[in-house]
C-alpha positions as CSV (number, residue, x, y, z in Angstrom):
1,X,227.0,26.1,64.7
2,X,229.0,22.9,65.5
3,X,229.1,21.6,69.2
4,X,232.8,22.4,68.8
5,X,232.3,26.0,68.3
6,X,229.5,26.7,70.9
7,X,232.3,24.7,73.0
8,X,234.5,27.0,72.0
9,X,232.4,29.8,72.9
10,X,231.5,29.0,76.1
11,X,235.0,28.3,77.3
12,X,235.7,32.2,75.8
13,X,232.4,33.5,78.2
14,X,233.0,31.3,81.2
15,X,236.9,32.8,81.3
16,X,235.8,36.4,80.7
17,X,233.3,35.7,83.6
18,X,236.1,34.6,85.6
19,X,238.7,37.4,84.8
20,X,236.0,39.8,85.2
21,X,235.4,38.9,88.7
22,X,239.3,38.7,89.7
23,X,239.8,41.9,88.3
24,X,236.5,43.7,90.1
25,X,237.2,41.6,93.3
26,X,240.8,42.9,93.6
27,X,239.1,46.5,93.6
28,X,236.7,46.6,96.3
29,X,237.4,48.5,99.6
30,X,237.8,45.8,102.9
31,X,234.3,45.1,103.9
32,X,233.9,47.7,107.2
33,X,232.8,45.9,110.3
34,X,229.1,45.2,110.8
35,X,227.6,47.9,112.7
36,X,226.9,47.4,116.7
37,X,223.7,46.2,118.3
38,X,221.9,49.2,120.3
39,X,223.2,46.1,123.2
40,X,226.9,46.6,122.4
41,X,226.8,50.6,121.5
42,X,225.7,50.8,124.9
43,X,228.3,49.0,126.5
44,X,230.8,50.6,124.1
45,X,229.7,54.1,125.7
46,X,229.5,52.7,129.6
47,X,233.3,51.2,129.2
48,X,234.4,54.5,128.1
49,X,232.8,56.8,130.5
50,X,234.2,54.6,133.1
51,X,237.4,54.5,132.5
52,X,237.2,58.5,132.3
53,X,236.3,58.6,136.0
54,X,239.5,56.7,136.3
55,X,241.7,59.0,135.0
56,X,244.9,60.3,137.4
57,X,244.6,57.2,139.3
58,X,247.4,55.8,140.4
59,X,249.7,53.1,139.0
60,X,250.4,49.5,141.2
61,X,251.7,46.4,139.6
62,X,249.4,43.7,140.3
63,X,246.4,46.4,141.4
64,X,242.9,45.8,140.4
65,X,240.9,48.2,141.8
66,X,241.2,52.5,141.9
67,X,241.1,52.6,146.0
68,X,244.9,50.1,145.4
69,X,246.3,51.7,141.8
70,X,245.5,49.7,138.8
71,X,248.3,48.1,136.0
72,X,247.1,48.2,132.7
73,X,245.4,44.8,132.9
74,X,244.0,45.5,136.0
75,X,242.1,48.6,135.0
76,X,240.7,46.5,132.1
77,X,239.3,44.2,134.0
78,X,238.1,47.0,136.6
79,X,236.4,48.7,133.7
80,X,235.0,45.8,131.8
81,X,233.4,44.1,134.8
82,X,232.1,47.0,136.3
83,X,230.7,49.2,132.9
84,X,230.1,46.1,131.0
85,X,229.1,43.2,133.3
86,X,231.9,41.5,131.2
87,X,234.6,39.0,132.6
88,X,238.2,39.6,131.2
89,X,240.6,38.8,133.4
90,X,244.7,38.0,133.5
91,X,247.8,39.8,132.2
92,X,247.5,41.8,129.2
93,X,249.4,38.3,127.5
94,X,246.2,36.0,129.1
95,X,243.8,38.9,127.6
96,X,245.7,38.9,124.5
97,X,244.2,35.5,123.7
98,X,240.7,35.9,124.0
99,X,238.3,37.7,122.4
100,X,237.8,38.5,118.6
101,X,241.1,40.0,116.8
102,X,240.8,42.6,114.7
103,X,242.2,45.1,112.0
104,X,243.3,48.5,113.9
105,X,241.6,50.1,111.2
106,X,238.5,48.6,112.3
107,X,239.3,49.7,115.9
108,X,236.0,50.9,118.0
109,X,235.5,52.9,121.4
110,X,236.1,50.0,124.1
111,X,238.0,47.8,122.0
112,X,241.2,46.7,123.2
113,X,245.1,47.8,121.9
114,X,248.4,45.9,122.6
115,X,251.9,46.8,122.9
116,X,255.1,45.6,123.6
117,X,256.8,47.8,126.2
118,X,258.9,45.3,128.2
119,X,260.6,43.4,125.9
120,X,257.9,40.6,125.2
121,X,254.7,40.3,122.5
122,X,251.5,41.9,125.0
123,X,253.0,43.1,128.2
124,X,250.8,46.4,127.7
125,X,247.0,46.5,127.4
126,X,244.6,49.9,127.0
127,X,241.1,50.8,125.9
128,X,240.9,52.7,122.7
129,X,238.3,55.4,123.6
130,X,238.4,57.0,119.2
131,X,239.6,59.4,118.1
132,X,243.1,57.7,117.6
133,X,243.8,58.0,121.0
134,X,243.5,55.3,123.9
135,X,243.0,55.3,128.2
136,X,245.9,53.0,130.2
137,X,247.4,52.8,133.2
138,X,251.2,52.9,132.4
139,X,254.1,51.6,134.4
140,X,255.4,52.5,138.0
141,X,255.2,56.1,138.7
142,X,252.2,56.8,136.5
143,X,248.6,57.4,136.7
144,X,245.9,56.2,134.6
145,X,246.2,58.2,131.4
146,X,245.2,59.0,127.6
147,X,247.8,58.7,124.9
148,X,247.6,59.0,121.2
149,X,248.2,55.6,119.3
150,X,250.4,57.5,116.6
151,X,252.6,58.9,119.9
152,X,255.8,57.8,118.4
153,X,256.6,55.3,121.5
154,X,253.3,53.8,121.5
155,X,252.9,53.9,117.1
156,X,256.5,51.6,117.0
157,X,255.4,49.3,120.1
158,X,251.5,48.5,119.1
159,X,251.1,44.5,118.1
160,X,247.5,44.0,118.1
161,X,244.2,45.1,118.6
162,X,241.1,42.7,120.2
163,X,237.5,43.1,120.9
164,X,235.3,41.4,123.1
165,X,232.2,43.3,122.2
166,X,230.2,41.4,119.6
């Protein structure tokens, strides 16, 4: 065999290598997230449960605690500092730019869903809880409640979803 030929041939294998692992890596599933420290499962359960106990609460712009109505970015803070020991503070924008994006298919009890209901990218935050549906505290005249993310207002008004347990 001449040097040209086993050239030849190893240019053929090296580019049926190549395809071959194009082809295969177009194929494969999205990697699923990692699974949760025992840590961050427990935290995951506490933020839930807690924001149970707040349901029927009532609504206040600005309100930050249950005793004065919570707003949706309120009650996340309520909930995450109390369940979680965990500092997120702001209006559902300012909490909109922290933490860890990620996929909604991904999503996780205690991870956090945003929509835009005013008008403007995250004026609307709320904890998904699973199960496709998530706790908030919606506008004036409401009390802290759970709504199904495919409920058709919600579904056509979701933008992103965040977590800041990891």
């Amino acid at each position: 065999m001449t040097f040209t030929t086993a050239l030849l041939r190893l240019r053929a294998t090296l580019l049926s290598m190549a395809v071959a692992l194009l082809i295969t890596a177009c194929g494969t599933a999205p990697l699923a997230p990692p699974p949760d420290t025992p840590e961050v499962a427990s935290k995951r359960d506490d933020i839930i449960f807690f924001s149970i106990s707040l349901l029927d609460t009532g609504y206040r712009f600005g309100g930050k605690n249950p005793e004065a109505g919570l707003d949706c970015s309120g009650m996340v803070s309520y909930v995450f500092r109390e369940a979680a020991g965990l500092r997120v503070t702001g209006s559902a924008a300012d909490i909109a730019k922290r933490g860890r994006e990620i996929e909604k298919r991904d999503l996780r009890p205690g991870d956090l869903v945003f929509f835009n209901t005013l008008g403007r990218s995250f004026s609307h935050v709320g904890i998904y809880i699973g199960d496709g549906k998530f706790i908030h505290a919606p506008s004036s005249r409401g009390k802290v409640r759970i709504e199904r993310m495919d409920n058709r207002y919600f579904a056509k008004r979701f933008e992103m979803a965040r977590t800041y347990l990891y």
